[in-house]
C-alpha positions in Angstrom: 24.6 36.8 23.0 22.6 34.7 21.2 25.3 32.2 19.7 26.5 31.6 23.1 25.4 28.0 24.8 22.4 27.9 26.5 21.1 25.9 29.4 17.7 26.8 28.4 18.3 25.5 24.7 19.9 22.3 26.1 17.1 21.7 28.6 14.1 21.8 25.9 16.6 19.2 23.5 16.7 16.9 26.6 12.8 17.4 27.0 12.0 16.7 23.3 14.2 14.1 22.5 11.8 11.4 24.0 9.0 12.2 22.6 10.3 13.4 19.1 11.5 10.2 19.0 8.7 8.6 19.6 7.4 10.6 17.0 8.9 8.7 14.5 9.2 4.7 13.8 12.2 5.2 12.1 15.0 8.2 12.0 17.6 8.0 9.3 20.5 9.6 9.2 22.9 9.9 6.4 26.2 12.4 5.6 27.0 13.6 9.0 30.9 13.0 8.7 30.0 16.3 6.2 29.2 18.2 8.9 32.5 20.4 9.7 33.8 21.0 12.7 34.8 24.6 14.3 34.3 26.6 11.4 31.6 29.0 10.8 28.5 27.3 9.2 25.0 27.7 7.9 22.9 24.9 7.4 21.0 24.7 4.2 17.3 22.4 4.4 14.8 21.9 2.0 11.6 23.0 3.7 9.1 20.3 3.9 7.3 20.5 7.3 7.1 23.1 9.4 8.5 22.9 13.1 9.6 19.3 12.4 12.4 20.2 9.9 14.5 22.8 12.5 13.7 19.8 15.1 15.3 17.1 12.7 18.7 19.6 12.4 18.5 20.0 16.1 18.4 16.2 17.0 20.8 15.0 14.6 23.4 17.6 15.3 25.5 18.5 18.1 25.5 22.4 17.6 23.2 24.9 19.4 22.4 26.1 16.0 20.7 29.6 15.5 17.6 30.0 13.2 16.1 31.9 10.9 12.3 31.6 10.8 9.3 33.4 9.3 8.8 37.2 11.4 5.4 36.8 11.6 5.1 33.9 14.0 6.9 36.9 16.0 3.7 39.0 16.0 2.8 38.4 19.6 5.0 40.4 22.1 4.1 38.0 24.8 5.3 34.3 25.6 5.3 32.8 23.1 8.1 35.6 21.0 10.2 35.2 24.3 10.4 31.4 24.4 11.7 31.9 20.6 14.3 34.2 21.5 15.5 32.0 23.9 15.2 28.5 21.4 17.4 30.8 19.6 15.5 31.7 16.5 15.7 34.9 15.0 12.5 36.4 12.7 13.5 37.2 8.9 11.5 39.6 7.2 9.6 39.1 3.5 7.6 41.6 1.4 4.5 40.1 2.5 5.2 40.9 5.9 5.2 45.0 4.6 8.1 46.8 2.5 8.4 48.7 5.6 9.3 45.5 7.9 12.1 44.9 5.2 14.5 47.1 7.0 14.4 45.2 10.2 16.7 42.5 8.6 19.6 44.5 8.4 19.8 44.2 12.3 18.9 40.7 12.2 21.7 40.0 9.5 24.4 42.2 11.9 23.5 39.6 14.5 23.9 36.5 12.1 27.5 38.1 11.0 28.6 37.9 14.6 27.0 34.5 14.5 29.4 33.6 12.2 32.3 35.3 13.2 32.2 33.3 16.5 32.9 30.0 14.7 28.7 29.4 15.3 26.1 28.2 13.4 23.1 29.3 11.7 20.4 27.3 10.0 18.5 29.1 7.2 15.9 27.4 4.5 16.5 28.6 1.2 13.5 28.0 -0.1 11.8 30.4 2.3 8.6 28.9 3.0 8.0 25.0 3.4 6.1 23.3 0.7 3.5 20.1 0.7 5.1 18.4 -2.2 8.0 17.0 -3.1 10.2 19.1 -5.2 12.4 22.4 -4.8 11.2 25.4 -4.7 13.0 28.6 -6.4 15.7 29.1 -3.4 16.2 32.9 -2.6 19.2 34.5 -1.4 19.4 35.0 2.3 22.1 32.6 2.4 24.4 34.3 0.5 23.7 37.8 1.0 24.4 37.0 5.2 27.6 34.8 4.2 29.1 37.9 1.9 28.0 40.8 4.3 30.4 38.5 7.1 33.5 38.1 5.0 33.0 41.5 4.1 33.9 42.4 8.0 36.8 43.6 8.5 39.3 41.4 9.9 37.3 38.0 9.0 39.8 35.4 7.5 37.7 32.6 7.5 35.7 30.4 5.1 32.2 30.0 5.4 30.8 26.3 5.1 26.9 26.1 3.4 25.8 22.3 4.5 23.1 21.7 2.0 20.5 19.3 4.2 17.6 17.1 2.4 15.0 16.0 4.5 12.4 13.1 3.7 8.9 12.5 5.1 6.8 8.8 4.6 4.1 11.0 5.6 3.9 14.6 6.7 1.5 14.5 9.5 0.8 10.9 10.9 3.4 9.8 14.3 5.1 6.2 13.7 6.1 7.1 10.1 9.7 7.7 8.5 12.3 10.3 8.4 15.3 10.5 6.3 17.7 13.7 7.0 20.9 13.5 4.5 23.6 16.1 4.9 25.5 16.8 1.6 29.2 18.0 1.4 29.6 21.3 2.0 30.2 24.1 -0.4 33.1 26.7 0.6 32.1 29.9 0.1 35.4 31.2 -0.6 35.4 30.7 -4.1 32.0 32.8 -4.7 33.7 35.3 -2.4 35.7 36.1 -4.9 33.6 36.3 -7.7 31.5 38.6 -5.2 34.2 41.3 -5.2 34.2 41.9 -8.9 30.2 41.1 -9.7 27.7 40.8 -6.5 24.7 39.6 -8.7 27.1 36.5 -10.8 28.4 35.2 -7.2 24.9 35.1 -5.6 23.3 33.7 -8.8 26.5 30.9 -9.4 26.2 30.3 -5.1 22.6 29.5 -5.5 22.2 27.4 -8.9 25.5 25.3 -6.9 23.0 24.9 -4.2 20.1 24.0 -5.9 22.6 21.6 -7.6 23.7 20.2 -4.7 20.3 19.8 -2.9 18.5 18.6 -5.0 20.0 14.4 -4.8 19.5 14.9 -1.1 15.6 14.9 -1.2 12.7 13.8 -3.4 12.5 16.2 -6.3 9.4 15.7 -8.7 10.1 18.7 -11.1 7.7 17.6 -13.8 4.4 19.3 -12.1 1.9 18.3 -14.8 2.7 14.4 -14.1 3.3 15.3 -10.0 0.4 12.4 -9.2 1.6 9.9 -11.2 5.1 10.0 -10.6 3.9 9.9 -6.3 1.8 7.0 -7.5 4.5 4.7 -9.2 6.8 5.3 -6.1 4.3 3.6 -4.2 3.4 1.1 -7.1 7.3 0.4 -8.3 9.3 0.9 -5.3 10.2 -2.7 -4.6 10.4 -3.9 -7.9 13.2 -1.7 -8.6 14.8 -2.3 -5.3 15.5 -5.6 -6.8 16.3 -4.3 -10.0 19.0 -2.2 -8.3 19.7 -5.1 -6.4 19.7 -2.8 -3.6 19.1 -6.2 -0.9 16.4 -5.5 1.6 13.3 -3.8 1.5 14.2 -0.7 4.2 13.6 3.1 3.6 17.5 3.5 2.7 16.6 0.7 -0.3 13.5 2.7 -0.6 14.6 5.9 -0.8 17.3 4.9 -3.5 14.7 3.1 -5.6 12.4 6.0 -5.1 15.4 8.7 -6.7 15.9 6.3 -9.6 12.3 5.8 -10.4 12.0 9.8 -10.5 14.9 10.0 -12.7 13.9 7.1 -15.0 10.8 8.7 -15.6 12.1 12.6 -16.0 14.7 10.9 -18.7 11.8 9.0 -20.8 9.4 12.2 -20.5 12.0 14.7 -22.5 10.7 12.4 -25.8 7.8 10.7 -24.9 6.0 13.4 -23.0 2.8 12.9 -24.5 2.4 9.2 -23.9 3.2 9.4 -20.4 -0.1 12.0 -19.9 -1.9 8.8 -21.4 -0.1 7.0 -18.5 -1.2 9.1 -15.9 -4.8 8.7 -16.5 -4.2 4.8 -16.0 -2.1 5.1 -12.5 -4.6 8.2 -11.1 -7.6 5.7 -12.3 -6.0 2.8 -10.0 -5.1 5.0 -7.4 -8.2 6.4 -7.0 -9.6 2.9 -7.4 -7.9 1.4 -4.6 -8.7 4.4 -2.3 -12.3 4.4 -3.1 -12.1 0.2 -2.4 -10.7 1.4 0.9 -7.2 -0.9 0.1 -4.0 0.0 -0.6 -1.8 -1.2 -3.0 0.7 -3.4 -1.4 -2.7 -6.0 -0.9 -2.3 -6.0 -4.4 0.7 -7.3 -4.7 0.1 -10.8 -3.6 -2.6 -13.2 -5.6 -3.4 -14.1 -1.9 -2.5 -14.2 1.6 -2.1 -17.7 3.6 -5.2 -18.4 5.4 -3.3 -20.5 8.0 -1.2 -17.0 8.7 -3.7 -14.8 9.3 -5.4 -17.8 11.4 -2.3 -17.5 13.6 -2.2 -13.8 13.3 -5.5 -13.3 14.8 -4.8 -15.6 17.8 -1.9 -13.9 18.6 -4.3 -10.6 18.3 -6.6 -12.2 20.6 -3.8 -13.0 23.3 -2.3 -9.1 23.5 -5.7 -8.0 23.3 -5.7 -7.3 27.1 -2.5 -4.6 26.7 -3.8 -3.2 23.9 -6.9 -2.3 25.8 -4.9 -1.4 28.6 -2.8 1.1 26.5 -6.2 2.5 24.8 -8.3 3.2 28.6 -4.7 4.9 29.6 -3.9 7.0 26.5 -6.8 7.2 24.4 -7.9 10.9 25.5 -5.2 13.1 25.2 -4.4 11.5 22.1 -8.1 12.3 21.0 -8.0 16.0 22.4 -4.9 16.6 20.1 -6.3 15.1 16.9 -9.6 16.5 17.2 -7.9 20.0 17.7 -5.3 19.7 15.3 -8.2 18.6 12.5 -10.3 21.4 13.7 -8.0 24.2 14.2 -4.9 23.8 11.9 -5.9 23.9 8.0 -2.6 23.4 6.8 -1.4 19.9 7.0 2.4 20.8 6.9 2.0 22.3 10.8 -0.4 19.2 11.8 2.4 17.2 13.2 4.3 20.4 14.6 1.6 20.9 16.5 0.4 17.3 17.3 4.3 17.1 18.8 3.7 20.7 20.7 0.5 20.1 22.7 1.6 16.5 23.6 4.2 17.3 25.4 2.6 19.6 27.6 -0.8 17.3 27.4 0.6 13.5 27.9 3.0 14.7 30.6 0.0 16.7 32.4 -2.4 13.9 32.2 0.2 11.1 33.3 0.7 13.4 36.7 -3.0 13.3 36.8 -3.0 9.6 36.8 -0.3 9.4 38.9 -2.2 11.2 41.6 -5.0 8.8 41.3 -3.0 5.6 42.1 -1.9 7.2 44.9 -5.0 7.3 46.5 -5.5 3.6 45.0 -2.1 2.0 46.7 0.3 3.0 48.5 2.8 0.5 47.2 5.7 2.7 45.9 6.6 0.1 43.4 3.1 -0.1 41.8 3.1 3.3 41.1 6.0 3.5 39.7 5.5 0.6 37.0 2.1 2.4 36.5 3.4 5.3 35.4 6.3 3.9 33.3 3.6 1.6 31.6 1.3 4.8 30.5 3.3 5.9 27.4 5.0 2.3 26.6 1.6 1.1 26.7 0.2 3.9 24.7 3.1 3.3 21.8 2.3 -0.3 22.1 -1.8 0.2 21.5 -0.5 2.3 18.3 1.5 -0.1 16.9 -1.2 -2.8 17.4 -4.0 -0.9 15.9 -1.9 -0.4 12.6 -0.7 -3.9 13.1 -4.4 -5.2 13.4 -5.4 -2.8 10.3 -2.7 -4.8 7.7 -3.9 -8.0 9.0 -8.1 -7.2 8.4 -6.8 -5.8 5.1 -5.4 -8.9 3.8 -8.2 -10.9 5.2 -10.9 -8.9 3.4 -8.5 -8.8 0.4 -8.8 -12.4 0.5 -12.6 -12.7 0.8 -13.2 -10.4 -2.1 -10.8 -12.6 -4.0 -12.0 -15.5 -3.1 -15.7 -14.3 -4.3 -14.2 -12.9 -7.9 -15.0 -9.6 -7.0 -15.4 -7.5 -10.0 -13.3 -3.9 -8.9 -10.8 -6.4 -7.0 -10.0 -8.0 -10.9 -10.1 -5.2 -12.5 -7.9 -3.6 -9.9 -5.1 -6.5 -10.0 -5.1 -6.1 -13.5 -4.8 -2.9 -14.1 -1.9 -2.6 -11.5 -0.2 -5.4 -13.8 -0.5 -3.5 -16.7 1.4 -0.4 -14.7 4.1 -2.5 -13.6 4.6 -3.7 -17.2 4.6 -0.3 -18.9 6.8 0.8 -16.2 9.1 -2.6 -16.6 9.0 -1.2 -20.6 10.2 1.7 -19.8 12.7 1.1 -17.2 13.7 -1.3 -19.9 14.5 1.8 -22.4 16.1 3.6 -20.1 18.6 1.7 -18.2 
């Protein structure tokens, strides 16, 4: 059976783990003492990025959880559909997959039941389908139709746990960002069960507002679609300025998100009276934003009136010094790493699966082109110790390369930064001051607010 532990499922965690890790530059975790322990469960994410959300439940939880995924990434009879049978995800059916197909579900959901009846765990996303911004979609009701068909079994005397799971993104696509995965307390659904057995439509609509409710202060949720842009620009504009006003401490993504949430709800709370002024608003943030881009900056150069000249001196010679491994990291990694991009920015048109896939053909192609260059020091030396540190050095080197390149990028930004300032360039002014006037209105309305 299907909820029953798997070699094969434990094998592929062990294999990803490295590189999903690698993955990301930072992995935060909050709310896991909510997760409960040997009771039946179904985990509840917002759906934000494809492949990479079920991989952030799977690698920040200890059960072999069973999913619920899309049926038409089921299509093909052949490999691939058996390798998902055996990672233990199950297809779910939509209308845009055929009325017809609908029917299929009531098998799936039979298997989910006895899921659940085993004291296993499913995870299902509520939303459906994942979505490239940042707010909640309308959440259907899968969830609560599967947890009220399996207390309707007869014999089952148990109470079903929803964990409702938010997951962040710094970026959706690029490796070496941040993600944030917070589990929220659970919700029994023993109390809608109830409600159920006099009025099927009130407990599946009270179950899923709860949800909603409950999900929502786990992620990023930017409800107000008209001013979407700006409220994405004054994260990245404000963030730090409200750390410190929430005197928060340091500047980290826990600090950040926190800030970020307040910011959101700041401006939600000033737009129920003032709507109309904050559309005036958002032509002044989408003007800088588009500003900086077009300058090829971004805004945290703005928020110094220069850089020390005497740092970037010493930043450079240090540059110069580790030059040799980043070169070293470059000849040894640079063309798998190329083959992916090119065919992920060729291939894949939606950005949400672009670091699903970036994560699924590396590792199959960096582990294939390290044997290959394992094979080729053998014929070099035949010093067992010299290959060895060759091969360990291909993907620490590699990560090392990475992090200098983006390491290399801040410093050239803040030296040209400081060469346009230094010459009074005439977008750099206007783009300083015109970020001040941002951060005062904002500082205005903060001001009104809290």
């Amino acid at each position: 059976m299907i909820y029953k532990w798997s070699k094969f499922y434990a094998a592929i965690k062990l294999y990803m783990i490295f590189p999903h890790r690698l993955f990301y530059k930072t992995i935060i975790v909050n709310g896991k003492e909510n997760i409960p322990k040997n009771t039946p469960l179904i985990f509840a994410p917002n759906h934000q990025n494809a492949l990479m959300d079920p991989l952030a439940i799977i690698y920040t939880t200890k059960q072999q959880s069973v999913f619920l995924a899309r049926a038409d990434i089921f299509k093909s009879e052949g490999l691939t559909t058996r390798f998902l049978k055996k990672a233990k995800i199950l297809p779910i059916y939509r209308i845009r997959d055929g009325a017809n197909t609908l029917k299929k579900n009531e098998k799936i959901f039979d298997i989910t039941v006895e899921i659940l009846k085993n004291n296993k765990s499913l995870v299902l996303f509520p939303e459906a389908r994942h979505n490239d911004k940042r707010y909640l979609l309308l959440l259907k009701k899968a969830i609560p139709r599967i947890a009220f068909k399996t207390m309707d079994t007869e014999g089952f005397d148990k109470d079903i746990k929803i964990v409702p799971v938010g997951i962040y993104y710094s970026n959706y696509s690029n490796i070496r960002t941040v993600l944030q995965i917070n589990y929220g307390k659970p919700i029994s659904m023993l109390e809608y069960y109830k409600i159920y057995l006099n009025n099927q439509h009130e407990a599946t609509v009270s179950f899923t507002e709860e949800l909603t409710k409950r999900l929502k202060p786990l992620m990023l949720d930017i409800s107000n679609k008209v001013l979407y842009r700006m409220y994405e620009g004054l994260r990245t504009i404000y963030y730090e300025k409200m750390i410190k006003l929430l005197k928060l401490g340091k500047n980290n993504q826990r600090n950040k998100f926190t800030a970020d949430k307040k910011i959101i709800d700041i401006l939600d709370r000033y737009a129920e009276n003032n709507f109309s002024e904050l559309e005036k608003f958002k032509e002044k943030v989408v003007i800088y934003l588009k500003g900086v881009k077009d300058a090829k900056l971004r805004n945290w150069v703005f928020n110094k009136e220069k850089y020390s000249w005497f740092g970037m001196f010493i930043n450079y010679l240090i540059i110069l010094l580790l030059m040799p491994v980043h070169v070293y990291g470059i000849i040894n990694n640079y063309l798998p790493y190329k083959i992916i991009d090119l065919i992920v920015k060729r291939k894949v048109k939606d950005i949400q699966f672009h670091s699903s896939f970036k994560i699924v053909i590396g590792i199959i192609a960096f582990p294939v082109y390290y044997l290959i260059m394992f094979f080729i020091i053998t014929f070099i030396t035949d010093i067992w110790w010299l290959r060895l540190a060759y091969v360990v050095s291909l993907p620490l080197s590699g990560l090392f390369a990475f992090e200098f390149m983006i390491w290399n990028r801040k410093i050239f930004a803040k030296l040209r930064y400081n060469i346009l300032v230094l010459r009074k360039n005439k977008k750099i002014i206007k783009f300083k001051k015109l970020q001040k006037e941002i951060i005062n209105k904002m500082d205005e309305i903060v001001k009104k607010i809290m």
